[in-house]
Structure formats: structure tokens, C-alpha cells
N, CA, C and O atoms as a GROMACS GRO file, in nm:
protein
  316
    1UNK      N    1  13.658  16.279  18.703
    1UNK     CA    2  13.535  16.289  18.776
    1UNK      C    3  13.554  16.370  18.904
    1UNK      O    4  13.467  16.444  18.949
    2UNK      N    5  13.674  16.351  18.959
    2UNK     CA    6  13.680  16.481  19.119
    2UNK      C    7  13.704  16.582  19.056
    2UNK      O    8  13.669  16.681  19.119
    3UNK      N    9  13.781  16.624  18.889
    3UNK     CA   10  13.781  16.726  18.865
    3UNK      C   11  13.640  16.826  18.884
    3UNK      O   12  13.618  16.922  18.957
    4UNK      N   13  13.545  16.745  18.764
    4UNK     CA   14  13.404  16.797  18.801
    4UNK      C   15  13.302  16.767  18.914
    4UNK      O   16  13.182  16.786  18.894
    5UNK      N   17  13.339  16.728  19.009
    5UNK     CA   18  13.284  16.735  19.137
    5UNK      C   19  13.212  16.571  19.142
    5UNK      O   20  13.134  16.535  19.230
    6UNK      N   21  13.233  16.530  19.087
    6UNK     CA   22  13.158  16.381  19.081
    6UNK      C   23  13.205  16.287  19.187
    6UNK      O   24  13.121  16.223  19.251
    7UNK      N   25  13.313  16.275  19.208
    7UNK     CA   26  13.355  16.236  19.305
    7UNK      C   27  13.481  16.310  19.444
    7UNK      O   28  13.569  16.390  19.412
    8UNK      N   29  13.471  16.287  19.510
    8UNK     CA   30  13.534  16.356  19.626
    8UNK      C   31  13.690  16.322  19.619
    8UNK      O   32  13.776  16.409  19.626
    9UNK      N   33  13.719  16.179  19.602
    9UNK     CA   34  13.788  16.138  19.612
    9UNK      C   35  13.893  16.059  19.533
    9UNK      O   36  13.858  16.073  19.416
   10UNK      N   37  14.010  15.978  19.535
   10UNK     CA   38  14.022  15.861  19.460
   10UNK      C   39  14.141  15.874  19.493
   10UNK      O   40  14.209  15.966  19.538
   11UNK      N   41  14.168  15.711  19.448
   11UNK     CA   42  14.301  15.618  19.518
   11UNK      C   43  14.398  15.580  19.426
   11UNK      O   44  14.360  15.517  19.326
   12UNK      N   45  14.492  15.601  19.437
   12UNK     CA   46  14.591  15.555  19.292
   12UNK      C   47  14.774  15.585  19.340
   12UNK      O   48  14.809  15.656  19.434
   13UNK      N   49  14.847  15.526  19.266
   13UNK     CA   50  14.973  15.552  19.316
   13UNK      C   51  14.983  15.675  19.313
   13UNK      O   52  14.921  15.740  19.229
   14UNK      N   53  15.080  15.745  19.423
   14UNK     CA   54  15.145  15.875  19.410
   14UNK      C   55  15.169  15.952  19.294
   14UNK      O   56  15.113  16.049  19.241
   15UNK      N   57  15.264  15.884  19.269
   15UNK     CA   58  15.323  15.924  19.169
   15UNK      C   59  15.251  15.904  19.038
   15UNK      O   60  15.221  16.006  18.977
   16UNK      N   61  15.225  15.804  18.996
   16UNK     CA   62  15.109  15.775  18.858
   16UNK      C   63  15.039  15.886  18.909
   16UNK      O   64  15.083  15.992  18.864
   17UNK      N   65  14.909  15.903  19.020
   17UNK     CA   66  14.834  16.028  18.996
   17UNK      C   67  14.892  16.155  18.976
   17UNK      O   68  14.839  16.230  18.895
   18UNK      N   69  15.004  16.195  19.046
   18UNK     CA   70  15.090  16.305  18.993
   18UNK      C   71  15.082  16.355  18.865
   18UNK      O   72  15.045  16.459  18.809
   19UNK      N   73  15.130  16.245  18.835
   19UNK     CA   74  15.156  16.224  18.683
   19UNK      C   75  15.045  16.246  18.618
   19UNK      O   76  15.045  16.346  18.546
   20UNK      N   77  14.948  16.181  18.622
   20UNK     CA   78  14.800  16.196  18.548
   20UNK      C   79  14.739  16.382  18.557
   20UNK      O   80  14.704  16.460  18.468
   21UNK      N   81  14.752  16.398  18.720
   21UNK     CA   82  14.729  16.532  18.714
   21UNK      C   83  14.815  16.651  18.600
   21UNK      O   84  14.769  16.734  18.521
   22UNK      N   85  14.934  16.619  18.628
   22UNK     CA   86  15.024  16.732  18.562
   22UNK      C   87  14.984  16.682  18.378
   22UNK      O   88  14.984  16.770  18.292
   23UNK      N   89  14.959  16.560  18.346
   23UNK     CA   90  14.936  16.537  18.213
   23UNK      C   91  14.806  16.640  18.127
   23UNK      O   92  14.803  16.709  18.025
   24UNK      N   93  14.712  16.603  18.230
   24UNK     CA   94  14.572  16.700  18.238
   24UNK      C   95  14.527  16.797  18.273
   24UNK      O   96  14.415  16.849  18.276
   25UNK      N   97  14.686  16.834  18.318
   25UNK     CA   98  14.666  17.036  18.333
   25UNK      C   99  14.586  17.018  18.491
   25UNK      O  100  14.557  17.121  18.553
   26UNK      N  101  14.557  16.895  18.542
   26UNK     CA  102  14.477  16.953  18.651
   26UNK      C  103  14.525  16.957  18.787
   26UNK      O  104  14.465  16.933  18.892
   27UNK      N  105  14.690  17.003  18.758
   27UNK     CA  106  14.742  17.048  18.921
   27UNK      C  107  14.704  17.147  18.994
   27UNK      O  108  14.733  17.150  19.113
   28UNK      N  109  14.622  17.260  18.923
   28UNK     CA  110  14.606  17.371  19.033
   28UNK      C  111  14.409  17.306  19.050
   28UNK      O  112  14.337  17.384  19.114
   29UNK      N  113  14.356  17.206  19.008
   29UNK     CA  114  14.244  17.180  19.020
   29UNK      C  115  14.206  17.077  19.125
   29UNK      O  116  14.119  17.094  19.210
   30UNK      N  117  14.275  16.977  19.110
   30UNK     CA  118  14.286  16.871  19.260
   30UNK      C  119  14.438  16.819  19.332
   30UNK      O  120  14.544  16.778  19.286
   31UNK      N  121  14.389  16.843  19.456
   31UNK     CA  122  14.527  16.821  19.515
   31UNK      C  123  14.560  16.713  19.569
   31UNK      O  124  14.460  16.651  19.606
   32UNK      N  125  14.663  16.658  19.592
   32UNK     CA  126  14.659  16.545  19.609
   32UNK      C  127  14.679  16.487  19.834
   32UNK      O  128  14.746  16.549  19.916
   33UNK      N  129  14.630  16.413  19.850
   33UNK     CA  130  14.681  16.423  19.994
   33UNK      C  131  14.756  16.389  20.067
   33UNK      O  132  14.798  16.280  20.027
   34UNK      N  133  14.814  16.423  20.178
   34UNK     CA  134  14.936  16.404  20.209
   34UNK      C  135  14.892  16.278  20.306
   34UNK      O  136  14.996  16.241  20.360
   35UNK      N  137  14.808  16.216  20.340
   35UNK     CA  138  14.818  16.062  20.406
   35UNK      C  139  14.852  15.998  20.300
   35UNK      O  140  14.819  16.021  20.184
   36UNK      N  141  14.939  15.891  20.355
   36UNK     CA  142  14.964  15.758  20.318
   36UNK      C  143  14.868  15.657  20.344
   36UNK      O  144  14.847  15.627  20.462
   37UNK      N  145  14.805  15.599  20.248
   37UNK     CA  146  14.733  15.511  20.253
   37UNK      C  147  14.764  15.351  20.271
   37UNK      O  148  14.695  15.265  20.326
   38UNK      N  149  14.903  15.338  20.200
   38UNK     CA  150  14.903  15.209  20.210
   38UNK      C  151  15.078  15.201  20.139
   38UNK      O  152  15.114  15.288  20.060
   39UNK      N  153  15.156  15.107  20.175
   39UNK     CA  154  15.263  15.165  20.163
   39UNK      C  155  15.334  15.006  20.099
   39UNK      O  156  15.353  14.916  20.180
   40UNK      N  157  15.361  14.989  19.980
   40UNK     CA  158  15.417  14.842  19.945
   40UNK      C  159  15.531  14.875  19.850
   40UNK      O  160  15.545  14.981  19.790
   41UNK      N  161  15.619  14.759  19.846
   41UNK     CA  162  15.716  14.730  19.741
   41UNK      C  163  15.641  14.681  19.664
   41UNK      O  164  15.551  14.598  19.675
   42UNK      N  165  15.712  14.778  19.523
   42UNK     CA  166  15.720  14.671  19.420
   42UNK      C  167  15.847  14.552  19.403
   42UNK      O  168  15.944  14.535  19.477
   43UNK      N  169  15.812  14.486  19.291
   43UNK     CA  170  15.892  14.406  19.254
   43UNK      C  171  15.948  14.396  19.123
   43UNK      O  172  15.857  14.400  19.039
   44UNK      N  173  16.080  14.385  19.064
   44UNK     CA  174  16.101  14.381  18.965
   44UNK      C  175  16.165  14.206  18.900
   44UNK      O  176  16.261  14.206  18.823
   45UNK      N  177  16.102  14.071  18.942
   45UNK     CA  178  16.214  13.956  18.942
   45UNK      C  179  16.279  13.951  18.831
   45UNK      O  180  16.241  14.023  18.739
   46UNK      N  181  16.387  13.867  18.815
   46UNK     CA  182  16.518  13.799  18.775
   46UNK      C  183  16.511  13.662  18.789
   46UNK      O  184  16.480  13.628  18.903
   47UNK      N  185  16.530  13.563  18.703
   47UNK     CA  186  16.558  13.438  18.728
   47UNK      C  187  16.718  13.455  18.745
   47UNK      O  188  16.797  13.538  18.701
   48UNK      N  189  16.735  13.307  18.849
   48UNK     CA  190  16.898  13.286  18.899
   48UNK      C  191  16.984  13.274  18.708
   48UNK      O  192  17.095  13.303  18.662
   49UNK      N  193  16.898  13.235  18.670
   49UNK     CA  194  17.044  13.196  18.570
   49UNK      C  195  17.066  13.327  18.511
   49UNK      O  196  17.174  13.376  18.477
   50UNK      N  197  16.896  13.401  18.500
   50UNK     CA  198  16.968  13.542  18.413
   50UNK      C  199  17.055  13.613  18.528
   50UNK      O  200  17.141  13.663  18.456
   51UNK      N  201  17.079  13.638  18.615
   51UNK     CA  202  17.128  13.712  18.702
   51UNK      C  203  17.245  13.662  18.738
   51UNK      O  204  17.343  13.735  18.750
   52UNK      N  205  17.249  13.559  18.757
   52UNK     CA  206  17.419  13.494  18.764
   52UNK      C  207  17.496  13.549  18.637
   52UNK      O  208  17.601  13.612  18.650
   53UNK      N  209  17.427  13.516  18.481
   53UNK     CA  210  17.506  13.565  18.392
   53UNK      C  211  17.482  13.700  18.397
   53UNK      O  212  17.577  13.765  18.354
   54UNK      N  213  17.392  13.763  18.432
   54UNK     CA  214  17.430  13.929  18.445
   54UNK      C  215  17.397  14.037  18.504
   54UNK      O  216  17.356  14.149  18.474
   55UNK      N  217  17.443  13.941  18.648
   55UNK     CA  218  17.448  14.064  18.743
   55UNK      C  219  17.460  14.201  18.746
   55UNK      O  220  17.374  14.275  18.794
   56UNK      N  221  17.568  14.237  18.692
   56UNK     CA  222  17.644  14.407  18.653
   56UNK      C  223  17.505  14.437  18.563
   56UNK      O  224  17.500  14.557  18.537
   57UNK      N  225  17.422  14.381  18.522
   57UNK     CA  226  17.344  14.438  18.419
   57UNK      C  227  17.221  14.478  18.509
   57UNK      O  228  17.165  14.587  18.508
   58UNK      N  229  17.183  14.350  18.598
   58UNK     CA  230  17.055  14.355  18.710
   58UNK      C  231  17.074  14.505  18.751
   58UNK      O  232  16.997  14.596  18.721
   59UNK      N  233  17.199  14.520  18.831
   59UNK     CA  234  17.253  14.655  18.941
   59UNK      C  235  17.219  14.713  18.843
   59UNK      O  236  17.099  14.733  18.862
   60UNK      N  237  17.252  14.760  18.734
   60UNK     CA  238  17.228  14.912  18.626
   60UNK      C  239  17.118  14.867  18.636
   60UNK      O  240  17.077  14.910  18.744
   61UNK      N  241  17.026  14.795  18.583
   61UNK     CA  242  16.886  14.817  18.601
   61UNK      C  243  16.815  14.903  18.696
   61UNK      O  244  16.741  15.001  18.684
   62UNK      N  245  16.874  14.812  18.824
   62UNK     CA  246  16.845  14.825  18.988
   62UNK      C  247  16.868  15.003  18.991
   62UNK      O  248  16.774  15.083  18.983
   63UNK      N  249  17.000  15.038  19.004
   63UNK     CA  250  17.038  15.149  18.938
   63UNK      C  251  16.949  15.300  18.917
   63UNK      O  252  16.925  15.399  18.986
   64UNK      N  253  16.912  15.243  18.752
   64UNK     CA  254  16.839  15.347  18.672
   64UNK      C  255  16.705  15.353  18.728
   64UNK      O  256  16.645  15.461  18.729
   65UNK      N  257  16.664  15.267  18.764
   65UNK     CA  258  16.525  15.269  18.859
   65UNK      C  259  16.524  15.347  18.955
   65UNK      O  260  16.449  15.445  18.965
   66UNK      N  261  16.598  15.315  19.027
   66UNK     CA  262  16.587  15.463  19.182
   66UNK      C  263  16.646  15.605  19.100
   66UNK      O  264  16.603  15.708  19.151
   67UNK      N  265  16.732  15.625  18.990
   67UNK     CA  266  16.731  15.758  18.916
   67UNK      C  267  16.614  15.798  18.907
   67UNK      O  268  16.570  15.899  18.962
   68UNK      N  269  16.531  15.696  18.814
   68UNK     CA  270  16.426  15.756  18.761
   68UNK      C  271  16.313  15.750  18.861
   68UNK      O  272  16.207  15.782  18.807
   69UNK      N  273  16.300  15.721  18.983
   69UNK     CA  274  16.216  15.750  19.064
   69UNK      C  275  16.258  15.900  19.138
   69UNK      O  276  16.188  16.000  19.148
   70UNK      N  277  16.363  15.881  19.175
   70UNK     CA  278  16.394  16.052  19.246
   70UNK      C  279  16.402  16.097  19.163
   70UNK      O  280  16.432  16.211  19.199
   71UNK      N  281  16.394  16.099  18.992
   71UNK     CA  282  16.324  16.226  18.906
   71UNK      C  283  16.196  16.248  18.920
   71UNK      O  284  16.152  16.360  18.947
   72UNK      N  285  16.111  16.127  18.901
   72UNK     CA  286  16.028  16.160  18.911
   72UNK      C  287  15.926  16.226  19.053
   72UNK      O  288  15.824  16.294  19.054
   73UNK      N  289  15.992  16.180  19.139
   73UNK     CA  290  15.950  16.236  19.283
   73UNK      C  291  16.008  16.431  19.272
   73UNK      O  292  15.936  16.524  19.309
   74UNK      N  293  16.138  16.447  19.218
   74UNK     CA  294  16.112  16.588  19.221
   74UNK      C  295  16.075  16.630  19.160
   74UNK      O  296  16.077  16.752  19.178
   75UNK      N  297  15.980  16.565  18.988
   75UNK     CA  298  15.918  16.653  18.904
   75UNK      C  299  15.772  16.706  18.989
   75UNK      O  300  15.755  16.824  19.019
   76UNK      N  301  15.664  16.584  19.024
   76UNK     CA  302  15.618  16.558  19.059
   76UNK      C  303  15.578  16.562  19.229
   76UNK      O  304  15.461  16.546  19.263
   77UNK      N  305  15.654  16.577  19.301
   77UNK     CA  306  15.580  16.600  19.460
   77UNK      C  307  15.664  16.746  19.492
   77UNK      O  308  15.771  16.745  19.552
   78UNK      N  309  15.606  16.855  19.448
   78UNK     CA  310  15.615  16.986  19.462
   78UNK      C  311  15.542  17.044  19.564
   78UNK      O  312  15.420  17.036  19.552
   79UNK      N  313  15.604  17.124  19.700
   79UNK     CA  314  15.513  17.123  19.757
   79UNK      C  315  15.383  17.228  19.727
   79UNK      O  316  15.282  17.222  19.796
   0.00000   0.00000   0.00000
């Protein structure tokens, strides 16, 4: 809808809208803005017993998650 002028605006994670844009071809059509709107952790929980038995597994989790976020931050926030 901001593609076709319907709306001005809209709110969504960074990165997911990134993403949505580059999916729909519509990076050279809306841009995205550089305020921060609102700034939170996620969360990923663990119960104690799974994590006691597998810690080393949590960390690789923990891990592959910030990989795959600084991929996706340099596919995605181009200036």
C-alpha cells in the first residue's frame, strides 16, 4: 500500500521490512527510515534443565543467531 501511494507510511521490524522490500523488488520504490522507533530485545528462553544438560548446545545456538543477524544486517541495511 506505500508502494502505491495509499499509505505514507508503516512500522515493522528493520530487518523483516528489509527483507519484505528486497523480496518484492521494491527497494528502489520505498525507502526505509533511518529513525529508530523503538528499540527491544528479543528473547529466545531455555528451561534450567534443558540448558544445564546442554549448554555447549544453547552457546551454538546463541552463536548462529548473531551470525545470522550480521548476515542479514549486511544483506539488507545497504546504504
Amino acid at each position: 500500500m506505500v508502494a502505491q501511494g495509499k499509505l505514507d507510511g508503516y512500522v515493522v521490524e528493520r530487518l523483516i521490512g528489509l527483507h519484505l522490500l528486497y523480496e518484492n523488488q521494491l527497494t528502489d520504490v520505498i525507502k526505509p527510515s533511518k529513525e529508530q522507533l523503538l528499540d527491544t530485545v528479543w528473547y529466545l528462553p531455555f528451561n534450567t534443565h534443558f540448558y544445564k544438560q546442554n549448554t555447549h548446545l544453547v552457546q551454538q545456538i546463541w552463536q548462529e543467531i548473531d551470525k545470522a543477524i550480521e548476515q542479514l544486517k549486511n544483506k539488507y541495511n545497504k546504504p
